[in-house]
N, C-alpha and C positions, 0 to 999 in steps of 0.2 A: 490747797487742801484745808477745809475747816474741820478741828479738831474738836469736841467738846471741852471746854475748860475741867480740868477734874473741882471735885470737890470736896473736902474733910473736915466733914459735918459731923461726920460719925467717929468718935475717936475709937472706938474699939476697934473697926475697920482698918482708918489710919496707923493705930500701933501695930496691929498683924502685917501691914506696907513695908512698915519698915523693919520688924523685927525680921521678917523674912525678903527685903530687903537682895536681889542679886550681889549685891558687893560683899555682904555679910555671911549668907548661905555658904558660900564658896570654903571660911575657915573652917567653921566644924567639919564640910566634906571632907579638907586637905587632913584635918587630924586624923578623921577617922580613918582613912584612906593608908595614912602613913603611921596608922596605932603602933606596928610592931619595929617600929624604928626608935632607935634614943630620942631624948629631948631634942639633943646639939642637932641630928639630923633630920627633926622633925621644922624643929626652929629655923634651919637654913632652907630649907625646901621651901616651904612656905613664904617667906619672907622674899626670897626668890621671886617665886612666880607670883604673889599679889602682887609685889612692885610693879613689876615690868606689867600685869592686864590689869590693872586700875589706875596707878600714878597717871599714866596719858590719857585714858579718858575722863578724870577726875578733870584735868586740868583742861581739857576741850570741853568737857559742860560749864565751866565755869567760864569760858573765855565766849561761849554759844550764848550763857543767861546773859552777859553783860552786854550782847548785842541784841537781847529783845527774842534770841530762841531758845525755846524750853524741851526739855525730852518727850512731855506729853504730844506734842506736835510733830505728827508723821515726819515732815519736811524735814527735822529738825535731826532727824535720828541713823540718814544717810553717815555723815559725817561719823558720828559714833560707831557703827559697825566698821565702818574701813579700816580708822584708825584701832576700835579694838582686833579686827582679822588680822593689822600687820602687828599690833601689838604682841598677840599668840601666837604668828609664825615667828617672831623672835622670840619670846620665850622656847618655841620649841626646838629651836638650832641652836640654842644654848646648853638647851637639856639635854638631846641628843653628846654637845661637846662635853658635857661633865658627865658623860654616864649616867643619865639619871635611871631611877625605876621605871621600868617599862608600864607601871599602872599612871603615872605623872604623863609619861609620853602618850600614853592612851586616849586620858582625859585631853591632853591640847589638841591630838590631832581629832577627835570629837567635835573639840570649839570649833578647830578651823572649818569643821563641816557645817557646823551649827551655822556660825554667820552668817553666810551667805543664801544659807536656806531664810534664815530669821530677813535678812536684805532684801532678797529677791521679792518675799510672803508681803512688805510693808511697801514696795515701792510699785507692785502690780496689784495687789490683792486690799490688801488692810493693814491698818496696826495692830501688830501683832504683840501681844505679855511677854516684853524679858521676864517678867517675874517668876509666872507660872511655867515659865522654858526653863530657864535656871533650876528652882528647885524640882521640876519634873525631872531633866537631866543629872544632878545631883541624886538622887534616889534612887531613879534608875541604877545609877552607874554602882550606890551603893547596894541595892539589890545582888546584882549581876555579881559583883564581888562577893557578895556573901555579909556584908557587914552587917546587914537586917536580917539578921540570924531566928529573932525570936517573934512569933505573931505579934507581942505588943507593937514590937518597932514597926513593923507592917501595917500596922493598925495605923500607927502614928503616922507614920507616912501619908499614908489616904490623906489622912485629917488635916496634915498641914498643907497639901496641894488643894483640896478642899477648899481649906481657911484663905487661904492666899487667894486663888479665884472669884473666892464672895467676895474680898478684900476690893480687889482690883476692878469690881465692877461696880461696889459699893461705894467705891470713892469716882464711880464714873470717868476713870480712868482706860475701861476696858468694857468690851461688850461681851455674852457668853462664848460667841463666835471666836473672837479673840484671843479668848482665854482657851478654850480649846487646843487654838490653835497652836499657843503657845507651850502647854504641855504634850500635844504629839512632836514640834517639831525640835522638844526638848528631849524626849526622848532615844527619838529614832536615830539621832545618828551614835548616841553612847550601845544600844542595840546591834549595831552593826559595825561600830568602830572597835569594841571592846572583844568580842570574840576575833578579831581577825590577827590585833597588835597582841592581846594577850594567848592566846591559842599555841 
């Protein structure tokens, strides 16, 4: 599979990449998600579940660049879903064993859905936007809760899905196709997972 090299030419582009960033997206979600909880159990929850769905794929991209594969490379990104799908079904058999909040259990069992749609979409179809999947997802889920309470934040939302898409295409990293596709299949399953675990 030949990939387009990306390119960040444009740093305005590039800083939108990375400040919304999926590894990054994820903390504010967890705070706001877990707002009416203490610090102590804000701070444990979190630290929690980043460890376990970033530490292993942090360290499989690292160990992928130094063989010469990069995430922008279809071929490249088999690897990283698996190891992140088994990463989130242990997070969530752990959460399950500590009683977690059923909105925590919501969101993993979500991912676990997400993955393999996100897998399936890039090994028959195309490269699909973790970016624009993640922060679709994210929003969604905070929608659905209710934590985009006020039209600003609704507004905001757009704009940062928006921004991120341009982003992603701007650094020709993604196509609009792509990017599409990665905020419906970021979506859909917080859509359907969240009314069923939370209900």
């Amino acid at each position: 599979m030949n990939d387009m090299r990306p390119t960040y030419q444009n740093r305005i582009a590039t800083a939108i990449s990375l400040i919304f960033h999926p590894a990054v997206v994820g903390v504010p979600t967890l705070l706001a998600i877990l707002n009416e909880m203490s610090f102590a159990e804000i701070l444990g929850w979190a630290v929690l579940i980043l460890g376990i769905l970033l530490i292993p794929n942090v360290i499989l991209q690292l160990i992928l660049q130094r063989q010469g594969r990069f995430i922008y490379q279809r071929d490249t990104r088999k690897p990283l879903y698996i190891v992140g799908w088994l990463s989130v079904l242990i997070c969530l058999v752990i959460l399950i064993i500590l009683n977690a909040p059923r909105v925590l259990v919501a969101c993993l069992i979500a991912l676990l859905v997400w993955i393999p749609a996100q897998l399936i979409i890039n090994q028959v179809l195309t490269k699909i936007s973790i970016h624009t999947a993640v922060i679709s997802g994210c929003l969604t889920g905070l929608l659905v809760l209710g934590k985009l309470d006020t039209p600003l934040l609704k507004v905001l939302s757009v704009i940062i899905l928006i921004l991120t898409a341009w982003a992603r295409m701007e650094t020709k990293n993604h196509t609009l196709p792509q990017v599409a596709l990665g905020a419906l299949v970021g979506s859909l399953p917080v859509l359907i997972v969240f009314p069923l675990v939370l209900s």
